[in-house]
MARPAMAR-350681 format. One line per field, with one value per residue (C-alpha): residue in three letters; x, y, z. Coordinates in pm, whole numbers. Example, Ala and Ser with C-alpha at 12.3 -4.5 7.8 and 13.67 -1.06 7.14 Angstrom:
BEGIN
residu = (ala;ser)
east = (1230;1367)
north = (-450;-106)
up = (780;714)
! end
This chain:
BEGIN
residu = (unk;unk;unk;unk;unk;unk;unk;unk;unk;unk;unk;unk;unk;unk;unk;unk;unk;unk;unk;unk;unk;unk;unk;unk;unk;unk;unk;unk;unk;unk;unk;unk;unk;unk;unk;unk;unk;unk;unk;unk;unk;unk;unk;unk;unk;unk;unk;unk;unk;unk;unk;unk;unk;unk;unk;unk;unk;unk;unk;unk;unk;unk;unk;unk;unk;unk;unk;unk;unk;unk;unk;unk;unk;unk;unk;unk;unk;unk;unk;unk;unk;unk;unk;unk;unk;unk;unk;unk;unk;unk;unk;unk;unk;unk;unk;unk;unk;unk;unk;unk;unk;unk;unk;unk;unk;unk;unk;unk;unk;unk;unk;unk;unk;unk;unk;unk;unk;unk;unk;unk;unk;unk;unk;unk;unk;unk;unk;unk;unk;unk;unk;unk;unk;unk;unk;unk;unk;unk;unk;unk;unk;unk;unk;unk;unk;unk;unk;unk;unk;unk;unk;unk;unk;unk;unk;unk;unk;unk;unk;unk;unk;unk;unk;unk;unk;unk;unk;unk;unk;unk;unk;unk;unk;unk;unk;unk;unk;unk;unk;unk;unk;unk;unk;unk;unk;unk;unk;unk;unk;unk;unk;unk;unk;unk;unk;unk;unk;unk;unk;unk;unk;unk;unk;unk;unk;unk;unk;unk;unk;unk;unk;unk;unk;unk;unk;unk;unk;unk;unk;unk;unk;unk;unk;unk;unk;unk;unk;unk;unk;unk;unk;unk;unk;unk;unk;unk;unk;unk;unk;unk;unk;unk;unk;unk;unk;unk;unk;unk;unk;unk;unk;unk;unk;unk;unk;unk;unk;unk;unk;unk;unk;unk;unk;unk;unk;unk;unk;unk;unk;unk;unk;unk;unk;unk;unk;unk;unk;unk;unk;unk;unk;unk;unk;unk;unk;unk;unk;unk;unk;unk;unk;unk;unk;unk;unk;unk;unk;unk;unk;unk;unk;unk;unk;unk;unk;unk;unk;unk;unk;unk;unk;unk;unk;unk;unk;unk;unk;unk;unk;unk;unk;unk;unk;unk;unk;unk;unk;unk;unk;unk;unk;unk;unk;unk;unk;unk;unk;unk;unk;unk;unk;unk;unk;unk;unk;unk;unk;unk;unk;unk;unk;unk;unk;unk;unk;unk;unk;unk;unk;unk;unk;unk;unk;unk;unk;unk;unk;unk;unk;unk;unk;unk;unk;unk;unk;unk;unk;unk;unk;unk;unk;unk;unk;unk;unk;unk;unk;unk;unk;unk;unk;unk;unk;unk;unk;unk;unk)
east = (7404;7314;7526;7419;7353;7522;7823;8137;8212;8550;8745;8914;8537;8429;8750;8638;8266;8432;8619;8411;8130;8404;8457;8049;8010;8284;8093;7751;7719;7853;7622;7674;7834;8098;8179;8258;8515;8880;9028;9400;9613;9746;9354;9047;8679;8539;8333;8643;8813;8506;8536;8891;8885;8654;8849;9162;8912;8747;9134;9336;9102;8752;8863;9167;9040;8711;8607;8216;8240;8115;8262;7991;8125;8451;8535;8538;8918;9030;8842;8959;9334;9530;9866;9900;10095;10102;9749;9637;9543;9404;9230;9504;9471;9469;9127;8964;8764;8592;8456;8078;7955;7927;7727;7830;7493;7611;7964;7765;7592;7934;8037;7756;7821;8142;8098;7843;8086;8326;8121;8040;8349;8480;8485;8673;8946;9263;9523;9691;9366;9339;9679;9545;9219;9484;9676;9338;9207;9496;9490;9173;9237;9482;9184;9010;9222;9329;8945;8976;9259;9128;8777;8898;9139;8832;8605;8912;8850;8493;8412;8146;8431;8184;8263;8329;8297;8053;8085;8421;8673;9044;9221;9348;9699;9986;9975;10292;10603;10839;11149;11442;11499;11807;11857;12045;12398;12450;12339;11994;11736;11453;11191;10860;10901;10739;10394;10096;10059;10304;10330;10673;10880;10904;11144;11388;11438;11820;12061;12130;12391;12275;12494;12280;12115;11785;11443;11145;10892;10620;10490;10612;10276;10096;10260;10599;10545;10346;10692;10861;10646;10647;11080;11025;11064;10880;11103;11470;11598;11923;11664;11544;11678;11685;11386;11166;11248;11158;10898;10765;10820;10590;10315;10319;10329;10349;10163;10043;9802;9460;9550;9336;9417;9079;8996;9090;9455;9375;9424;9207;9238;9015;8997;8709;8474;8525;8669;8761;9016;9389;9426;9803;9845;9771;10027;10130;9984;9949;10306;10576;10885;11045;10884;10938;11357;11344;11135;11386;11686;11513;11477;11868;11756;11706;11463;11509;11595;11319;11573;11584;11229;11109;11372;11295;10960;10979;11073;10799;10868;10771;10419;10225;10362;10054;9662;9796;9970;10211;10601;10838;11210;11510;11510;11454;11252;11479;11472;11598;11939;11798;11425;11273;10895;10669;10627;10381;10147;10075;10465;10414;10248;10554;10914;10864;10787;11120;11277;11237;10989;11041;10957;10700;10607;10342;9972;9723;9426;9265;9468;9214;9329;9457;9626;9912;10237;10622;10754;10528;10647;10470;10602;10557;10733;10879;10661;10323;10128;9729;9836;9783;10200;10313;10700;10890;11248;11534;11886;12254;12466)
north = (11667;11557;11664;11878;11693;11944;11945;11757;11414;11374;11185;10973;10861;10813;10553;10414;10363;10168;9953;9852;9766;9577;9345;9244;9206;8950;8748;8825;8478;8316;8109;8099;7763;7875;8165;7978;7691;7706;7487;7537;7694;7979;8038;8183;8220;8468;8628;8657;8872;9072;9142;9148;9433;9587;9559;9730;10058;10029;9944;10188;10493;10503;10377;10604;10845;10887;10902;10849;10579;10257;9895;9657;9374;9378;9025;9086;9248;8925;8719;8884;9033;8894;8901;9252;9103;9483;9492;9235;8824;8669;8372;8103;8187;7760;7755;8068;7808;7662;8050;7919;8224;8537;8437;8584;8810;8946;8976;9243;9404;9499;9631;9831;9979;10025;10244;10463;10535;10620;10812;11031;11105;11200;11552;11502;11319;11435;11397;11097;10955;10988;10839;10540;10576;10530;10208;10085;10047;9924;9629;9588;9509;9300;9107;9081;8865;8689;8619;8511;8277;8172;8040;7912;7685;7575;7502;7316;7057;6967;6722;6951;7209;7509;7816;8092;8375;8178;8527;8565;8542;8542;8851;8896;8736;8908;8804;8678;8471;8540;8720;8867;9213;9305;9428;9732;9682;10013;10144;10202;10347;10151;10183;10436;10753;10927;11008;10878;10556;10269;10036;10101;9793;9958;10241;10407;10468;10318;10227;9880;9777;9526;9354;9355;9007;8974;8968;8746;9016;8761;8485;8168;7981;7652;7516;7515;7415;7106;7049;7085;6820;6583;6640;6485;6820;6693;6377;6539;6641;6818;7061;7148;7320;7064;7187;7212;6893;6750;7010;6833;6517;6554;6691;6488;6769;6623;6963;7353;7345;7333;7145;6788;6487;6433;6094;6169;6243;6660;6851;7079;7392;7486;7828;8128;8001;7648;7362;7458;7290;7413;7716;7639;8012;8106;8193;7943;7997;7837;7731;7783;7954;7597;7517;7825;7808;7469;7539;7845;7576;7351;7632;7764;8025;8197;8409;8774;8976;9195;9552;9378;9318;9647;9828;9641;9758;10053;9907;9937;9577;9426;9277;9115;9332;9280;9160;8822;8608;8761;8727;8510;8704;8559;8795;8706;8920;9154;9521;9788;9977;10205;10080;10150;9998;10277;10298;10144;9829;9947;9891;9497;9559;9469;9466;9123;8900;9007;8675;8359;8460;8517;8881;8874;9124;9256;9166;8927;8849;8886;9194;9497;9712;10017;9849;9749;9935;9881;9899;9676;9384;9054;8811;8462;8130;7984;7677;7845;7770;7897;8221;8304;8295;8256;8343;8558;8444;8593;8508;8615;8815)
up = (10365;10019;9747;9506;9196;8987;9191;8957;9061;9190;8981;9210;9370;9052;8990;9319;9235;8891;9028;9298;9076;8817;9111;9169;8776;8836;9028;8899;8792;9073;9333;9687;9684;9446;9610;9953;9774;9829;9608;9697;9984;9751;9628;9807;9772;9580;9848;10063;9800;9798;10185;10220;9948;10146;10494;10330;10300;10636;10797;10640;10549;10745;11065;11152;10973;11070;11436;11363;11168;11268;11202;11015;11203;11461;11357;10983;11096;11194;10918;10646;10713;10450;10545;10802;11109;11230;11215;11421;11386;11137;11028;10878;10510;10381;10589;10424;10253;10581;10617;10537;10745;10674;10369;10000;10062;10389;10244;9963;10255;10391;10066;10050;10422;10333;10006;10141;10414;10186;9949;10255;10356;10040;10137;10435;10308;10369;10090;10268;10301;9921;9845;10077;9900;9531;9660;9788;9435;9256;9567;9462;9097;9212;9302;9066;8882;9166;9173;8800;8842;9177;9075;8711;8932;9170;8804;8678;9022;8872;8646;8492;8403;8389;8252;8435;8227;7937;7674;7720;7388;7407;7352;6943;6924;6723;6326;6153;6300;6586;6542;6729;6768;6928;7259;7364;7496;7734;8086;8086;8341;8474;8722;8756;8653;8955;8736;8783;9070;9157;9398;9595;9430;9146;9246;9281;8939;8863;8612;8485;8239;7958;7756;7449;7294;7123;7251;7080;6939;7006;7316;7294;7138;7226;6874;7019;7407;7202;6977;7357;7512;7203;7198;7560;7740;8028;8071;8023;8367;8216;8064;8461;8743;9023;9215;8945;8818;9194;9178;8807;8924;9208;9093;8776;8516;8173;8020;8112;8384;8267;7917;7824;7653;7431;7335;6967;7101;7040;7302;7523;7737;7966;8058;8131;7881;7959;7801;7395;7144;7174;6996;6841;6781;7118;7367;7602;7984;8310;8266;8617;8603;8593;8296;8170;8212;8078;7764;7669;7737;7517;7258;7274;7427;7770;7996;7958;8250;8403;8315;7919;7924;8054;7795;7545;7601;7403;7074;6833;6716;7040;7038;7326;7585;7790;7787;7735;8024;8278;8172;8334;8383;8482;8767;9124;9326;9522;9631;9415;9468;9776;9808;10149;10237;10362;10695;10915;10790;10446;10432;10429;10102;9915;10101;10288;9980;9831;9871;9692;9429;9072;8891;8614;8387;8191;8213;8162;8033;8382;8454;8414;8180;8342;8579;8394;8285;8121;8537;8673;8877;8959;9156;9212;9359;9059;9095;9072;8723;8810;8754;8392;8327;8024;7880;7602;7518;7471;7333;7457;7189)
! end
């Protein structure tokens, strides 16, 4: 039945219709071809972000949950499963990129099938179905600038270096020079509160003890990784942990991902607009958690931990804490003091990946806006630079 146009929009549909349409305006200006290209095993196409987004709402809330609804496609389930081994097969994800059918425009035509689905069941979805409905969203922000970072690393492969976003101008950088602030030196209580979403990793709400230090109010800029690299940062291995420097060795890193030598000896960055002069000012980004440590050794100084970053997050002097590039910590990735995964496949969301990765925090310029917050935790392999990643330091007492 149709609704009644006077009826209130529920807010959570209305969220929904948002952030579904954020992720087509990302690709407005995308052709066909570029929305096929996988440039890298840890990247994928545009268009399959746009489906798999789409699968998470037709697996986990219209198909269990709805006994007249009908699957666009059955094979889309094994296409586009990301990573959901209690779910079913999938296709391997380093050959996403061979995916030359369905086309990007039958890809939208599954969107489409998908949302009106959804925007008719709205009134017969339980409040599970809602939660579902909550974590479905923020997955698909998570998208979105995984779709950023994904195609701006496919541009970088062409000689052309188009721009991805052509209007786009980077976010207004914090005026004046760094300092340190100190750091408290007590037990303190981090993790989510309980209001408003998180993603499970980020509780149980616990107690850490810091031993107090000093925290940089500011990002460590393009001036100073430049001063790193000319100081021969990239060419001392007692400033690297021994993987990364293997790990720098072999993939010849000599600057950030993305940077260019010009002709005149200046440097470049390319980056959503394209390729631009090297904004000194700037903060660093596209930089791996190897990098990262070695930079703060270089500097005397150190990585803060992800409980000193997120408790230093209050103090007013802090600037930069997100909209920027995503944090390196000197935390690995591990479970909280009494974290349990949910239940079921939703429950590989987060829990397996806690090994081996390193915990970021704050946000990035690709992160949407109201998707960030102080308990938020990224995580990466410390040797991953396409990510916008970036680093604040800190100092021991």
């Amino acid at each position: 039945m149709p609704r009644d146009p006077q009826e209130a929009v529920d807010p959570l549909e209305h969220r929904f219709r948002d952030v579904r349409a954020a992720t087509e305006a990302l690709v407005a200006a995308l052709s066909d071809e570029d929305q096929c290209v996988q440039s890298m095993p840890d990247a994928s196409p545009a268009k399959w972000h746009r489906a798999h987004t789409t699968w998470f709402f037709e697996t986990f809330v219209l198909t269990p949950r709805l006994p007249d609804y009908r699957a666009f496609d059955p094979v889309f389930g094994f296409l586009f499963n990301s990573y959901y081994e209690s779910v079913g097969a999938r296709h391997p994800r380093p050959m996403r990129g061979l995916l030359t059918r369905p086309s990007s425009a039958t890809v939208g035509r599954y969107r489409a099938h998908v949302d009106a689905a959804m925007q008719a069941a709205w009134p017969r979805l339980p409040r599970a179905a809602r939660a579902l409905v909550e974590l479905g969203l923020q997955h698909e922000q998570q998208h979105q600038e995984l779709l950023v970072t994904d195609a701006l690393h496919l541009f970088a492969q062409s000689p052309l270096l188009p721009a991805l976003l052509p209007d786009w101008q980077p976010p207004p950088t914090a005026a004046g020079p760094t300092r340190f602030v100190p750091l408290p030196a007590d037990l303190v209580t981090i993790g989510h509160t309980g209001e408003g979403f998180c993603f499970d990793n980020e509780q149980p709400r616990h107690q850490v003890l810091l031993h107090g230090g000093s925290i940089a109010t500011r990002l460590v800029r393009n001036a100073e990784w430049l001063a790193f690299m000319q100081d021969g940062g990239y060419r001392t291995p007692t400033l690297w942990m021994s993987d990364g420097w293997a790990a720098a060795q072999a993939g010849g890193w000599d600057s950030p991902l993305h940077w260019h030598a010009g002709a005149d000896g200046r440097w470049m960055q390319f980056g959503p607009a394209g390729l631009h002069p090297l904004d000194p000012d700037a903060p660093v980004r596209h930089v791996s958690w190897y990098e990262a440590d070695a930079f703060a050794r270089w500097a005397g100084a150190r990585l803060p931990t992800e409980a000193e970053w997120e408790a230093a997050s209050t103090l007013p002097a802090l600037q930069e804490l997100s909209g920027h590039v995503w944090q390196w910590t000197a935390s690995a990735y591990a479970p909280y003091p009494g974290y349990r995964p949910a239940p079921g496949a939703v429950g590989e969301y987060n829990g397996k990946f806690m090994v081996n990765q390193m915990v970021l925090r704050g946000g990035s310029l690709a992160t949407p806006a109201d998707h960030t917050r102080p308990t938020y935790r990224n995580f990466f392999h410390p040797d991953r630079r396409w990510q916008f990643s970036g680093l604040r330091l800190a100092r021991e007492p």
